[in-house]
Structures are given as structure tokens and as C-alpha cells.
VOVEX-254012 format. One record per atom (N, C-alpha, C): residue number from 1; residue in one letter; atom name; x, y, z. Coordinates in steps of 0.02 Angstrom, whole numbers, plus 50000, padded with zeros to 5 digits. Each point is the difference from the previous one (the first is absolute). Example, Ala and Ser with C-alpha at 12.3 -4.5 7.8 and 13.67 -1.06 7.14 Angstrom:
BEGIN
PT vexse filo sedren    c1    c2    c3
PT     1    A      N 50660 49716 50390
PT     1    A     CA 49955 50059 50000
PT     1    A      C 50045 50060 50000
PT     2    S      N 49982 50053 49964
PT     2    S     CA 50042 50059 50003
PT     2    S      C 49961 50055 50037
# end
This chain:
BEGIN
PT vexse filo sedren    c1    c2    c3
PT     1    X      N 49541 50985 50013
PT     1    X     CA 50018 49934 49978
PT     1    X      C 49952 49975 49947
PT     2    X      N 50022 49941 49975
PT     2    X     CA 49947 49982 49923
PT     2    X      C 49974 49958 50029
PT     3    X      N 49936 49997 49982
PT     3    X     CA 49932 49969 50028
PT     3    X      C 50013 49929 49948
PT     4    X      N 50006 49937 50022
PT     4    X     CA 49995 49922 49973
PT     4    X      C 49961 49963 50033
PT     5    X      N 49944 49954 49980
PT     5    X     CA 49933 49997 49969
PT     5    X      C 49970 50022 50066
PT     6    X      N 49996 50077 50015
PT     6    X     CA 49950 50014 50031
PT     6    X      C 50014 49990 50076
PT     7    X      N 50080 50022 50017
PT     7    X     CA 50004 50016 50064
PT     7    X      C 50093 50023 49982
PT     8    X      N 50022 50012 50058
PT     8    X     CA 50069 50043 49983
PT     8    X      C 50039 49963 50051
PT     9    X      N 50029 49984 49931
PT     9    X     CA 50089 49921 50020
PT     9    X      C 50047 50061 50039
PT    10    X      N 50023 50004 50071
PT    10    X     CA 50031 50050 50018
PT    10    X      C 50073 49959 50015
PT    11    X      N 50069 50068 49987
PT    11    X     CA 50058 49943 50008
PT    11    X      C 50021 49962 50063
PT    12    X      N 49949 50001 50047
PT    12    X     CA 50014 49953 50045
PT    12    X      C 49978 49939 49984
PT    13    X      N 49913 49990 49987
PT    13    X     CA 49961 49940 49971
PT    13    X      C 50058 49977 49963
PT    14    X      N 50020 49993 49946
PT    14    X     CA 50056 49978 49942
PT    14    X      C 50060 49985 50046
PT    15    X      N 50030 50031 50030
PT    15    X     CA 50055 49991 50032
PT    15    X      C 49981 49938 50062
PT    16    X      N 49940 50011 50052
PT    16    X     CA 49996 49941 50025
PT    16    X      C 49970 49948 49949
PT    17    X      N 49974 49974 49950
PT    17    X     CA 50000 49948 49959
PT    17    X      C 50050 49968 49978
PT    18    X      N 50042 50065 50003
PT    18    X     CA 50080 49967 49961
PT    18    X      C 50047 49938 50063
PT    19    X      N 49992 50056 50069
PT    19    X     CA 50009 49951 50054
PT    19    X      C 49980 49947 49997
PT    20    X      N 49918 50005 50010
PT    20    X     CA 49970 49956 50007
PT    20    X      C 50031 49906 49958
PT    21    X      N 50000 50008 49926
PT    21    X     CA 50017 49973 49952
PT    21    X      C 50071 49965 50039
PT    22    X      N 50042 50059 49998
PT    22    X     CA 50075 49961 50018
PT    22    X      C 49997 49964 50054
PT    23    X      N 49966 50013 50064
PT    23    X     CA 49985 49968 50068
PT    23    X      C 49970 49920 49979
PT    24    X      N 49962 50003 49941
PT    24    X     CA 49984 49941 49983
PT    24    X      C 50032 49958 49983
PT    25    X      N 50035 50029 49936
PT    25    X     CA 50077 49972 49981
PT    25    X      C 50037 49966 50043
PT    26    X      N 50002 50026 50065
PT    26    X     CA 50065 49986 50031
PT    26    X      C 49965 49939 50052
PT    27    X      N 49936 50007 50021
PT    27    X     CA 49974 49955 50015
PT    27    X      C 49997 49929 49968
PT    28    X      N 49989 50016 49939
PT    28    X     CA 50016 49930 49959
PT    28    X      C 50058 49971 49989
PT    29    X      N 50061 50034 49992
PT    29    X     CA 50062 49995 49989
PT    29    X      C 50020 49983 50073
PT    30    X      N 49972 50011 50066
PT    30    X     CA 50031 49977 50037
PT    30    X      C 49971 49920 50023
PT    31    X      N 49952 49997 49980
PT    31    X     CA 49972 49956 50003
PT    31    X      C 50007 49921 49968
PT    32    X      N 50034 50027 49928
PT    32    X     CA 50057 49959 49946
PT    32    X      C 50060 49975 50039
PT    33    X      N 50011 50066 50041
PT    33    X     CA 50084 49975 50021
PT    33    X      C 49976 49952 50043
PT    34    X      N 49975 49997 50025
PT    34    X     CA 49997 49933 50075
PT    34    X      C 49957 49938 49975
PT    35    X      N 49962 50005 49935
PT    35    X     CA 50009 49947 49973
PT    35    X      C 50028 49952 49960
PT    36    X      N 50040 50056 49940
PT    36    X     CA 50031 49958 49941
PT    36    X      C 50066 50050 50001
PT    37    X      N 50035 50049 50052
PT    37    X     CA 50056 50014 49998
PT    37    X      C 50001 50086 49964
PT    38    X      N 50065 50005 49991
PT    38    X     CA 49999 50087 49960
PT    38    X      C 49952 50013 49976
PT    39    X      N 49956 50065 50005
PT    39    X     CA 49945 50009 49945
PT    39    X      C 50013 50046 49955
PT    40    X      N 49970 49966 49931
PT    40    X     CA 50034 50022 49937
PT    40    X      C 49909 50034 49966
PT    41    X      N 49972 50008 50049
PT    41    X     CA 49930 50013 49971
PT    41    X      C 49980 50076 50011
PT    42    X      N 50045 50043 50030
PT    42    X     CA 49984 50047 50026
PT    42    X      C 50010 50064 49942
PT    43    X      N 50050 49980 49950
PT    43    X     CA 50005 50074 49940
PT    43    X      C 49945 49961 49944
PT    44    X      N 49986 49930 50009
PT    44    X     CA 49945 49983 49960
PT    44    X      C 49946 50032 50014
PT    45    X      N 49988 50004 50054
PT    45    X     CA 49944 50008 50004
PT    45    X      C 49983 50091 50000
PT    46    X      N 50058 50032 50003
PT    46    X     CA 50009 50053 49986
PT    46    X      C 49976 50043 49922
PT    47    X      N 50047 49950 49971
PT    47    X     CA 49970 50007 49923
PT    47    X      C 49946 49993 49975
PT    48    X      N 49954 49950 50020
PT    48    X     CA 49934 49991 49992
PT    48    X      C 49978 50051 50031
PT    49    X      N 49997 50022 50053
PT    49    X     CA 49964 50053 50030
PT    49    X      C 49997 50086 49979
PT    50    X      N 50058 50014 49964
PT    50    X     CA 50023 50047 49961
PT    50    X      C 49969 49993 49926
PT    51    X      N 49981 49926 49978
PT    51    X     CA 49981 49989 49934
PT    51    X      C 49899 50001 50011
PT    52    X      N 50004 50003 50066
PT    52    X     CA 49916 49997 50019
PT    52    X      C 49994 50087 50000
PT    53    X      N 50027 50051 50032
PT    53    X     CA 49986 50067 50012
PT    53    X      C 50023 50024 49947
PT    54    X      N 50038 49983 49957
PT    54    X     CA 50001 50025 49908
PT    54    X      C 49930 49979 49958
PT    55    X      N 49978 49936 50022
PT    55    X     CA 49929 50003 49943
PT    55    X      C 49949 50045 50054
PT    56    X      N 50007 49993 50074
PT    56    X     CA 49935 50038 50011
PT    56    X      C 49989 50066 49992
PT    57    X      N 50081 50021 49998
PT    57    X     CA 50011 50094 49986
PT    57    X      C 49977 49994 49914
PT    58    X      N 49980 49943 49951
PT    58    X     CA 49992 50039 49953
PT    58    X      C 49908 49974 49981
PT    59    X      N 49993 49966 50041
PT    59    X     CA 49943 49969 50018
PT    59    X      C 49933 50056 50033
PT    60    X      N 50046 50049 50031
PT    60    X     CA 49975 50049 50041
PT    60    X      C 49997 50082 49954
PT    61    X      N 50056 49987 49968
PT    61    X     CA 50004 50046 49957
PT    61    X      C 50044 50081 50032
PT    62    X      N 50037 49964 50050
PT    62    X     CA 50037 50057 50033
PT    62    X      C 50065 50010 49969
PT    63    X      N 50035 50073 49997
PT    63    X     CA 50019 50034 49947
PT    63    X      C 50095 49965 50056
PT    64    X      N 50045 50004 49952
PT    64    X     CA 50052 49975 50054
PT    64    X      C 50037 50038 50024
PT    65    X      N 49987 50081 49978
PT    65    X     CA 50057 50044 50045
PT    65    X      C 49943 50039 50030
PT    66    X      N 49930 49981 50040
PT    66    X     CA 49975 50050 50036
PT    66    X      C 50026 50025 50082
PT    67    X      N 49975 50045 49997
PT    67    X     CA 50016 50026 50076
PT    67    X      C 50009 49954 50047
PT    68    X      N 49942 49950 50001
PT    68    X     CA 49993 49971 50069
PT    68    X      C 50028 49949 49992
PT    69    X      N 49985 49937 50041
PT    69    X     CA 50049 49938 49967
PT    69    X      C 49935 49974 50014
PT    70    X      N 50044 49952 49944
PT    70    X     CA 49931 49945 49952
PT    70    X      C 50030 49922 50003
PT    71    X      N 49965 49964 49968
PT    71    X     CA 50036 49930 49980
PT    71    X      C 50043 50009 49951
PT    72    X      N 50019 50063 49975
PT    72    X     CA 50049 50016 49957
PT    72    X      C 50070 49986 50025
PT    73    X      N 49983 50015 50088
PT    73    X     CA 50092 50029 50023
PT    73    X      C 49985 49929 50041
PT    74    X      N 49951 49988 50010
PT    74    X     CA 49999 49908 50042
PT    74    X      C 50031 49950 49958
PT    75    X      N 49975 50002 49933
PT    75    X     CA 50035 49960 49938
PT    75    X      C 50076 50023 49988
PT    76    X      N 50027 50063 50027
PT    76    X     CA 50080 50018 49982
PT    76    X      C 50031 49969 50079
PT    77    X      N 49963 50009 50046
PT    77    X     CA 50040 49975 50067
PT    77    X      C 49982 49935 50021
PT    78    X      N 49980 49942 49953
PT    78    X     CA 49994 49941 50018
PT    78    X      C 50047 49965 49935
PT    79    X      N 49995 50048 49951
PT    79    X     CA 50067 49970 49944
PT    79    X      C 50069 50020 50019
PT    80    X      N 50023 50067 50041
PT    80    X     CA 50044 49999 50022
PT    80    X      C 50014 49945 50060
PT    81    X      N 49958 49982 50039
PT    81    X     CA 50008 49936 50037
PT    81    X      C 50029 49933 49962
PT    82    X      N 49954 49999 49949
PT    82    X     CA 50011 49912 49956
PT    82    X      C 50070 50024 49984
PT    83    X      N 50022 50066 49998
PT    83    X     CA 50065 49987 49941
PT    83    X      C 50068 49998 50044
PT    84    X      N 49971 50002 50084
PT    84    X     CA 50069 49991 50038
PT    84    X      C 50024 49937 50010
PT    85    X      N 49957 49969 49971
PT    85    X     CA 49986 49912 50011
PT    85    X      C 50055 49987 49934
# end
């Protein structure tokens, strides 16, 4: 696996962050609904979060078709989220 700054992002780490992230999401979004009704914050906040792991994948300097998964494929599966919205 490719070593990023000095320890090794394995595809579980990435994959539970990605959870992690949406569990949040949905926490907030459910949290909307029982106050102000439908929540319309949840592919927002998607997009931002996809637009955060695109500057840090280039911030980091990780390449976007490597082996392992990066904030490369976190930034493609949080924009495929915003775009079901």
C-alpha cells in the first residue's frame, strides 16, 4: 500500500471514515427533520464534503487512480451521493 504522511491509509480506515461521515450526515438530517420538517441538508452537505476530500487529495498530493483508496475515491463516492439529491 502507499505510505501518506507517514503511516498507511488501509481500505478499511477510508471506508470506515466514509461511514463514519455519512452516519453524521444522517444524524444531522435527522435531526432537521424533527425540527424544521423534510431535510434538504443532507446532499448539501454531501457536496461540501466531496468538495473537502478533492482539495485534501490534492493538498496531500495523492495520485487519483492508485491502488489503494484515497480521498480520491472518498471525493468520487460523496459526489456520487450529492448527485442523487
Amino acid at each position: 500500500m502507499r505510505q501518506v504522511s507517514g503511516h498507511t491509509m488501509g481500505a478499511f480506515s477510508v471506508a470506515a471514515r466514509f461511514g463514519l461521515k455519512l452516519a453524521v450526515f444522517l444524524l444531522v438530517c435527522a435531526f432537521q427533520w424533527v425540527v424544521l420538517g423534510p431535510p434538504t441538508s443532507f446532499f448539501a452537505l454531501a457536496g461540501l464534503s466531496g468538495a473537502l476530500c478533492l482539495s485534501l487529495a490534492l493538498w496531500k498530493g495523492e495520485r487519483p487512480f492508485a491502488r489503494s483508496l484515497t480521498y480520491w475515491d472518498e471525493a468520487a463516492w460523496f459526489g456520487l451521493v450529492a448527485c442523487l439529491g
